[in-house]
VOPAGU-2260 file (C-alpha; in pm, 1 decimal, decimal comma):
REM VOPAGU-2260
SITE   aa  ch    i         X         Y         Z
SITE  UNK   A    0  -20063,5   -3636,0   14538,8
SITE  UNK   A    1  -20033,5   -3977,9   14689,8
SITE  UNK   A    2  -20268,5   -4249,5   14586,6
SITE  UNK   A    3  -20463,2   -4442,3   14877,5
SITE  UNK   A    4  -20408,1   -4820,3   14925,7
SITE  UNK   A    5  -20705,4   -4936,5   14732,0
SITE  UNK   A    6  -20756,9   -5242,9   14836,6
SITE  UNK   A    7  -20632,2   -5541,3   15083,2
SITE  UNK   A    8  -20796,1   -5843,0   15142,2
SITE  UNK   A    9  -20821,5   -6053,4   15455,2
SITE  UNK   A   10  -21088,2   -6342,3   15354,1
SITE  UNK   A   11  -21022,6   -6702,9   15440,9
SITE  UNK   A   12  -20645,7   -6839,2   15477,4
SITE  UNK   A   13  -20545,1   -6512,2   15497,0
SITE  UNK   A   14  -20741,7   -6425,8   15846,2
SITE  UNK   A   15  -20506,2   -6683,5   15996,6
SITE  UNK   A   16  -20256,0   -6468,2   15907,9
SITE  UNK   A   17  -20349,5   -6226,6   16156,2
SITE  UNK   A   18  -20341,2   -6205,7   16573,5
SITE  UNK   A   19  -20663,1   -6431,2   16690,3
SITE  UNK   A   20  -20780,5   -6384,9   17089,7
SITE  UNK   A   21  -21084,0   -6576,7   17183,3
SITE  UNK   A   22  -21201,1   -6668,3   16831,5
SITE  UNK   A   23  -21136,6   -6932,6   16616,7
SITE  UNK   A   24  -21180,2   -7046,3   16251,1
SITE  UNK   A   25  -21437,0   -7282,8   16173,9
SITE  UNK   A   26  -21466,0   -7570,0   15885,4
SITE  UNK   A   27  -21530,3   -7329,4   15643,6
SITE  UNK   A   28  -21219,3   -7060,1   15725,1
SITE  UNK   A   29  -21497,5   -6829,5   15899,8
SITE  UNK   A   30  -21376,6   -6654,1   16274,4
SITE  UNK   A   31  -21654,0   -6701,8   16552,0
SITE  UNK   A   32  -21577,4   -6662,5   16893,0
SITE  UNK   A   33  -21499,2   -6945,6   17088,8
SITE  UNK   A   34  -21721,4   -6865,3   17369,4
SITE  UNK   A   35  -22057,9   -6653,2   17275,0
SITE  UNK   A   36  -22029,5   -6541,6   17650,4
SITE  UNK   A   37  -21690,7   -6382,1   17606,4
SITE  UNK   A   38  -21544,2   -6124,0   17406,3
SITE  UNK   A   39  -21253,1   -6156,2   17128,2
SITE  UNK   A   40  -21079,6   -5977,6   16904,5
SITE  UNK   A   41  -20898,8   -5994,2   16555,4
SITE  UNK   A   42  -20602,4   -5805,7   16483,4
SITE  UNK   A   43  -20460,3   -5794,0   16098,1
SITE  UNK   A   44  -20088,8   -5812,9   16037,2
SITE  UNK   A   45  -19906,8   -5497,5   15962,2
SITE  UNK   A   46  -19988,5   -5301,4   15613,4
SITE  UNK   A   47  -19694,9   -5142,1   15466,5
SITE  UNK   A   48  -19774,4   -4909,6   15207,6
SITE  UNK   A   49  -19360,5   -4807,4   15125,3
SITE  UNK   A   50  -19427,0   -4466,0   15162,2
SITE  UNK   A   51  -19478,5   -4196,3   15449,6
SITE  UNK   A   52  -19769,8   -4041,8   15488,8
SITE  UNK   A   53  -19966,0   -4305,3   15296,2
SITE  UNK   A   54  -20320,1   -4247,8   15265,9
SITE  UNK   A   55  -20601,5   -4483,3   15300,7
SITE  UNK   A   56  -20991,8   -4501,1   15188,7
SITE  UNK   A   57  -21180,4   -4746,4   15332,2
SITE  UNK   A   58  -21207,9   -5061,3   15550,3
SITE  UNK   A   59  -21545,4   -5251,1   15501,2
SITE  UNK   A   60  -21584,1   -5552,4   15718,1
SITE  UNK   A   61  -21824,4   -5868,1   15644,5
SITE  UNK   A   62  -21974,1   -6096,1   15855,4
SITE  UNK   A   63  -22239,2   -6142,4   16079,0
SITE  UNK   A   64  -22244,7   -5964,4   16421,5
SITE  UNK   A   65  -22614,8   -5993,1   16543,5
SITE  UNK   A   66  -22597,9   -6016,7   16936,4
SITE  UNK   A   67  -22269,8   -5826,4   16966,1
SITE  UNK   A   68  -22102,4   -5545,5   16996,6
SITE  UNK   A   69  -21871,7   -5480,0   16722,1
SITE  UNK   A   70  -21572,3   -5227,8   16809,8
SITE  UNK   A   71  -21307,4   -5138,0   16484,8
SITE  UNK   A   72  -20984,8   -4964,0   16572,0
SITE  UNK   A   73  -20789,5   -4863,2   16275,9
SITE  UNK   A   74  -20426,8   -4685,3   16337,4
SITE  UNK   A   75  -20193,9   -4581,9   16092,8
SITE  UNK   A   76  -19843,8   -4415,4   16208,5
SITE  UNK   A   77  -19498,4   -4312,2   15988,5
SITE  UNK   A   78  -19284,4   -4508,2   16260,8
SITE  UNK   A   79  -19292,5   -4841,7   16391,2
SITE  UNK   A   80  -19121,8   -4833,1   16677,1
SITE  UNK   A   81  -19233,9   -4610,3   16990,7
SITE  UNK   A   82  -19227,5   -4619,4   17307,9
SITE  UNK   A   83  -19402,2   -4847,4   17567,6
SITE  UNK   A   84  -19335,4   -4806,1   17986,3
SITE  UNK   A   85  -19018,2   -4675,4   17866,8
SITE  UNK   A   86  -18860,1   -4877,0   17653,0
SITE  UNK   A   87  -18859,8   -4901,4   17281,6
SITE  UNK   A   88  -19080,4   -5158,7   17130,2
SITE  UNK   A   89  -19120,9   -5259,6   16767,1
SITE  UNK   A   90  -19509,6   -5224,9   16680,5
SITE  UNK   A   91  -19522,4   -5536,5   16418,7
SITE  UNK   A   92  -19340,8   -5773,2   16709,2
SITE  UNK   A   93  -19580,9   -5668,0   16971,0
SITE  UNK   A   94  -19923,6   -5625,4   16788,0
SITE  UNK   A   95  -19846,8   -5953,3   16628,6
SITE  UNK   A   96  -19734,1   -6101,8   16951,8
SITE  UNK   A   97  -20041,8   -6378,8   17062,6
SITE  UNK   A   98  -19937,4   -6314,5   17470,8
SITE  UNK   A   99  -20004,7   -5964,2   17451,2
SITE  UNK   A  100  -20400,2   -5911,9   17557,5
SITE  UNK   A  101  -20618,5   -5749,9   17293,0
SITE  UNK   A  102  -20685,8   -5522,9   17557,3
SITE  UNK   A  103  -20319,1   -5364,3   17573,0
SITE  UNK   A  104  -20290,3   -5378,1   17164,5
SITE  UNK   A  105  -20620,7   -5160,9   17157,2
SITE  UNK   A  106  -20450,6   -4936,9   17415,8
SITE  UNK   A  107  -20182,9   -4858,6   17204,4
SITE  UNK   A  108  -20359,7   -4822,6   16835,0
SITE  UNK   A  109  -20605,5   -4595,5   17035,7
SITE  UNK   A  110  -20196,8   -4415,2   17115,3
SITE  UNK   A  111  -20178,4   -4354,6   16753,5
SITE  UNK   A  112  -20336,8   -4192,5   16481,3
SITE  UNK   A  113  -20649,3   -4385,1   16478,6
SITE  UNK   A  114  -21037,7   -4411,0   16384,8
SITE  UNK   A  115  -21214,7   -4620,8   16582,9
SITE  UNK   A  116  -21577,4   -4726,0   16539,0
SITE  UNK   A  117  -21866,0   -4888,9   16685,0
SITE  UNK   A  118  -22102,5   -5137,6   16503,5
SITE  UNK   A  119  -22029,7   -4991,7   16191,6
SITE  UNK   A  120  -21889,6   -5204,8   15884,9
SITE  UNK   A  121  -21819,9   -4986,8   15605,8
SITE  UNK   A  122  -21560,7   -4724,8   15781,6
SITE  UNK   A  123  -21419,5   -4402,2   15562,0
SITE  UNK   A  124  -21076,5   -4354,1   15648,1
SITE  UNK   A  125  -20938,1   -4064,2   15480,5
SITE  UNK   A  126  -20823,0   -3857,5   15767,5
SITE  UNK   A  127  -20618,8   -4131,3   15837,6
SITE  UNK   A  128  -20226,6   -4094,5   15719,9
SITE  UNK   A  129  -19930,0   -4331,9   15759,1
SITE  UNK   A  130  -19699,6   -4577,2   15649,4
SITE  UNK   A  131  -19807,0   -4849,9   15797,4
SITE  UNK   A  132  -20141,5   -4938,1   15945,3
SITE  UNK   A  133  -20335,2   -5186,9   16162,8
SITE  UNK   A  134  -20682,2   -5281,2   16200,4
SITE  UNK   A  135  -20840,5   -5395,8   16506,8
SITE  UNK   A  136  -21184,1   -5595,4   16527,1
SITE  UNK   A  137  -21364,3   -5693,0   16834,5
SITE  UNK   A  138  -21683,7   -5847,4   16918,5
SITE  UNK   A  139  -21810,4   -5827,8   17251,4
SITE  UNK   A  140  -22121,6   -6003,7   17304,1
């Protein structure tokens, strides 16, 4: 049996690792969007968990969302490569890429094996399988 990644952190410094549209860290290393009349989105770098079929448990998300819609997409696939308007395309380049919209990366997790959830910050992910794995957050006020 394959033991699910337990745990992964992405709390101050390490948000800025991810890809940032229309929010921005404040003084204190805390994302808010930069304009409360427009939506944005956060999307974390890619997990590798080394092995196929890698199993997950649970993403919880803090903050405060009060006056917005919160939206979670979390995908999980073996490959990372597939295919995009016919041509092969390398998932970690292209999610991580800060010119491609948030729209079109939410398009193609929602392509993959995926839960996605609304206003909800404590997600259960066990159906989910894969090496590698993404999570999408987006606040839309």
């Amino acid at each position: 049996m394959k033991k699910p990644l337990k745990y992964a952190n992405f709390y101050k410094c390490a948000l800025l690792r991810g890809c940032v549209h229309g929010m921005k860290a404040d003084e204190n290393l805390v994302l808010r969007l930069e304009d409360a009349s427009r939506p944005g989105a956060y999307l974390t770098p890619m997990f590798d968990t080394g092995e196929e079929d890698g199993t997950y448990n649970r993403l919880c998300i803090r903050g405060e969302f009060s006056g917005a819609k919160l939206e979670v997409i979390v995908a999980a696939a073996d490959e990372r490569n597939v295919i995009l308007d016919g041509e092969q395309v390398d998932l970690k380049e292209y999610l991580g890429d800060p010119q491609v919209s948030a729209d079109a990366k939410a398009e193609v997790l929602t392509a993959l094996p995926h839960i996605r959830m609304v206003n909800t910050q404590d997600i259960l992910l066990h159906e989910l399988q894969g090496r590698y794995a993404w999570a999408y957050v987006g606040m839309i006020p």
